[in-house]
C-alpha positions as CSV (number, residue, x, y, z in Angstrom):
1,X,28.2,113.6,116.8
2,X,25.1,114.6,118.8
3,X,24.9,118.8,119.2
4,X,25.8,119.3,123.2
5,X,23.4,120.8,125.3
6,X,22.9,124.4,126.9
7,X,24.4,124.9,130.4
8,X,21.7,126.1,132.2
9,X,21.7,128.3,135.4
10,X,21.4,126.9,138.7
11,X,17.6,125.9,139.6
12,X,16.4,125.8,136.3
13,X,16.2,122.1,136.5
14,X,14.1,122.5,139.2
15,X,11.4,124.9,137.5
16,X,11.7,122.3,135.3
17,X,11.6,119.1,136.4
18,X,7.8,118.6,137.6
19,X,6.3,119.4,134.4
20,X,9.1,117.6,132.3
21,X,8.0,114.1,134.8
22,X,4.6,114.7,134.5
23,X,4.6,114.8,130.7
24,X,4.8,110.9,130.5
25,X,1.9,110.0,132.7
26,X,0.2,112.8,131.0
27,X,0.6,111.7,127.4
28,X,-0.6,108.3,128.0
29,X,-3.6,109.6,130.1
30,X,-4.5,113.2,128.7
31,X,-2.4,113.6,125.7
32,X,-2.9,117.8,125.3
33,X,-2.1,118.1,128.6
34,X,0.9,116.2,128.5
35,X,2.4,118.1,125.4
36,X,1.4,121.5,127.5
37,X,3.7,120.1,130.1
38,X,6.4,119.0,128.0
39,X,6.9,122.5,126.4
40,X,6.4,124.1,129.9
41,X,9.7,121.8,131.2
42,X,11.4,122.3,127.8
43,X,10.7,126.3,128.0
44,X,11.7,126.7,132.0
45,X,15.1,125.3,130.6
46,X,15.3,127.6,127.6
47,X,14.6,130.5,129.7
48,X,17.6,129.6,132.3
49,X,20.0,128.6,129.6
50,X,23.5,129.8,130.3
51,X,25.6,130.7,127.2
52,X,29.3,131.3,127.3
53,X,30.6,134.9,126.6
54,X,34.2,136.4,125.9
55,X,34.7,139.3,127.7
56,X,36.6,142.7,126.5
57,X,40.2,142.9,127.8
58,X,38.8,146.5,128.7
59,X,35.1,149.1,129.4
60,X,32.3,148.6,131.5
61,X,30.3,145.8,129.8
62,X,26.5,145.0,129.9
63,X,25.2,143.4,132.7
64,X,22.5,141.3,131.3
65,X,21.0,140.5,127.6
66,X,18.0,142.9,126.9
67,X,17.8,146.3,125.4
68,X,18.8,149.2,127.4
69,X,16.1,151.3,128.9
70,X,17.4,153.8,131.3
71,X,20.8,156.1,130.7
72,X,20.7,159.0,132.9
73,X,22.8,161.2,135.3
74,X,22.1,160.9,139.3
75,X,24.3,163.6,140.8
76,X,27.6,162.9,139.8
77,X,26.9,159.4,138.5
78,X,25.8,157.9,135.5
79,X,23.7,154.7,135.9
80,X,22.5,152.7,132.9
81,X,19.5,149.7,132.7
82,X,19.4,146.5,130.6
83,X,15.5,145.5,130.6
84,X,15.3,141.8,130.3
85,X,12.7,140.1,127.6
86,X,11.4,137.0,127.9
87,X,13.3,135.8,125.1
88,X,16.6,137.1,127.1
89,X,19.1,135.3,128.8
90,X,18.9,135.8,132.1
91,X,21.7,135.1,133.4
92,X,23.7,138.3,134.6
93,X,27.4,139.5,134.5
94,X,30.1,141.4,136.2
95,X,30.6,145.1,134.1
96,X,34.4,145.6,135.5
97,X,36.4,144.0,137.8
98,X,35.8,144.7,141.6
99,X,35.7,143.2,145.3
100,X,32.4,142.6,146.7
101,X,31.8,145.3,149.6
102,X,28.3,144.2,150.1
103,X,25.1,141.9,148.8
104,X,21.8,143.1,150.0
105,X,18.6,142.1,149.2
106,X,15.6,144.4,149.4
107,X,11.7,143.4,149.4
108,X,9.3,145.3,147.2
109,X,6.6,145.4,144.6
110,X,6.6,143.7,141.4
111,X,5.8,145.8,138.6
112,X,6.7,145.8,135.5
113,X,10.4,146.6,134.9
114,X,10.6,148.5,132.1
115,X,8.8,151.5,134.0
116,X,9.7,154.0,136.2
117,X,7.8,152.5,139.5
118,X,10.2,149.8,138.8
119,X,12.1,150.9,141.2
120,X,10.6,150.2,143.8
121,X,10.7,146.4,142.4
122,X,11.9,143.8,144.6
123,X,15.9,143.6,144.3
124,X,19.7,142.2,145.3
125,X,22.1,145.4,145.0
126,X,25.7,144.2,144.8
127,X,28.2,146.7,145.7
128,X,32.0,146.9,144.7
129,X,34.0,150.1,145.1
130,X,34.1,150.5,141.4
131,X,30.4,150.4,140.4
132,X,27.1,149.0,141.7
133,X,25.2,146.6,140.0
134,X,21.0,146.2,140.8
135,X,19.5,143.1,139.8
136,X,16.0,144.4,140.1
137,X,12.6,141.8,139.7
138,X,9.4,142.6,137.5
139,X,6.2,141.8,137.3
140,X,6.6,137.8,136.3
141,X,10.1,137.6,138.2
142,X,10.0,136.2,142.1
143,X,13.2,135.1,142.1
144,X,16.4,137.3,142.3
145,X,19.3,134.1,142.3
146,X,22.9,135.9,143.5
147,X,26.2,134.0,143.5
148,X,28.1,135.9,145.1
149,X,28.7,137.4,148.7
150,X,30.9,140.0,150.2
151,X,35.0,139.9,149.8
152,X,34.7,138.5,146.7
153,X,36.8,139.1,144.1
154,X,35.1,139.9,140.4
155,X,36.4,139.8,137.1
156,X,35.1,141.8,133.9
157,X,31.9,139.5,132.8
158,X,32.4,137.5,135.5
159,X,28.7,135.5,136.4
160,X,27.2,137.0,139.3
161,X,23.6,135.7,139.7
162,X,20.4,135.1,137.8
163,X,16.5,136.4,137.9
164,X,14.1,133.4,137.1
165,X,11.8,135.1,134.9
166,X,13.1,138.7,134.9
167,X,13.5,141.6,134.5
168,X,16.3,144.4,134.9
169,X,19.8,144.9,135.3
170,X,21.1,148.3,136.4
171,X,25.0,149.7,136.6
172,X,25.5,153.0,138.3
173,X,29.0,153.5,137.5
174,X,31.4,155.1,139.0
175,X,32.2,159.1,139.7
176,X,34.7,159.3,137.3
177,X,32.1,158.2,134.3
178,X,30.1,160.7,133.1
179,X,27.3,160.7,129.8
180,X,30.4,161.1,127.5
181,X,32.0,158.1,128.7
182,X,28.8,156.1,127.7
183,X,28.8,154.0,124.5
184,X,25.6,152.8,124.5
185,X,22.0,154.7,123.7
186,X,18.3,153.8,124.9
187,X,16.5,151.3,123.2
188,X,20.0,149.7,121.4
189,X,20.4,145.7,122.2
190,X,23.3,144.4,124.0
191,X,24.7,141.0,125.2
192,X,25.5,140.3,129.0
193,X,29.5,140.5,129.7
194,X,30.5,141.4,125.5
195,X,29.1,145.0,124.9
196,X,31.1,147.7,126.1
197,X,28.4,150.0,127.7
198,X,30.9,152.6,128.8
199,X,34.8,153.1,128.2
């Protein structure tokens, strides 16, 4: 009868439970300020929502919701970025299937990640034999939230960690990809563990 509600990722309640408790008092005592809170609670909650996706039986498929912002060669690999909005889900995916060789999570600045001294943003690189995937912060983002560790086994849009309010997903695929093999252009939308990036 009643619409159900949003999964959300893990430790978005807790973004948004002090604002959500103090919009009671609030409204009684300072009614503006209680409202500000309310939508402050309701809009931590939003931003960690946690929609289901169905996966491709086959490609490399985006790692987060955004538009893409970066397809370019390095040597012989091809890696391509998904730039988070605001308005994103931020919840990120596995591209293939893959074991986890290694999680590792590097300090750095926090500019914004749509540019190129991005990367030198604060990130969690998660390494499989088949690709590696870069969840990399920006300039809002402090949290980089990963849910997996090393030996794990991944499958193809798989959930592998979050960014609270943030910013980039990268994939450097494989050797055997190259710019042919990709599917996907700069500036064109896609949606975390659905679009086939490369095939």
């Amino acid at each position: 009868m009643f619409p159900s509600l949003p999964d959300i990722a893990p430790g978005g309640w807790r973004y948004a439970a002090v604002p959500l408790a103090l919009s009671v008092p609030l409204s009684i005592l300072a009614f503006p300020v209680g409202v500000v809170c309310l939508l402050a609670g309701l809009g931590a909650l939003w931003f960690h929502r946690d929609p289901e996706r169905s996966p491709p039986p086959s490609g490399i498929v985006a790692p987060a919701d955004g538009r893409v912002s970066v397809v370019r060669e390095e040597g012989d690999r091809v890696r391509v970025a998904v730039f988070m909005n605001v308005t994103d889900v931020h919840v990120n995916r596995a591209p293939a299937p893959g074991t986890v060789e290694s999680v590792t999570h590097t300090p750095g600045k926090h500019l914004p990640a749509f540019s190129k001294e991005s990367d030198r943003n604060e990130r969690v690189d998660i390494v499989c034999a088949e690709y590696e995937l870069s969840l990399i912060a920006g300039a809002v983002a402090r949290r980089i939230h990963p849910y997996v560790d090393g030996g794990e086994r991944l499958e193809r849009g798989e959930k592998v960690g979050h960014i609270s309010f943030g910013s980039r997903a990268d994939v450097l695929l494989s050797s055997a990809y190259d710019l042919e093999d990709v599917r996907v252009s700069k500036g064109q939308r896609v949606r975390a563990g659905e679009t086939v990036i490369a095939a």
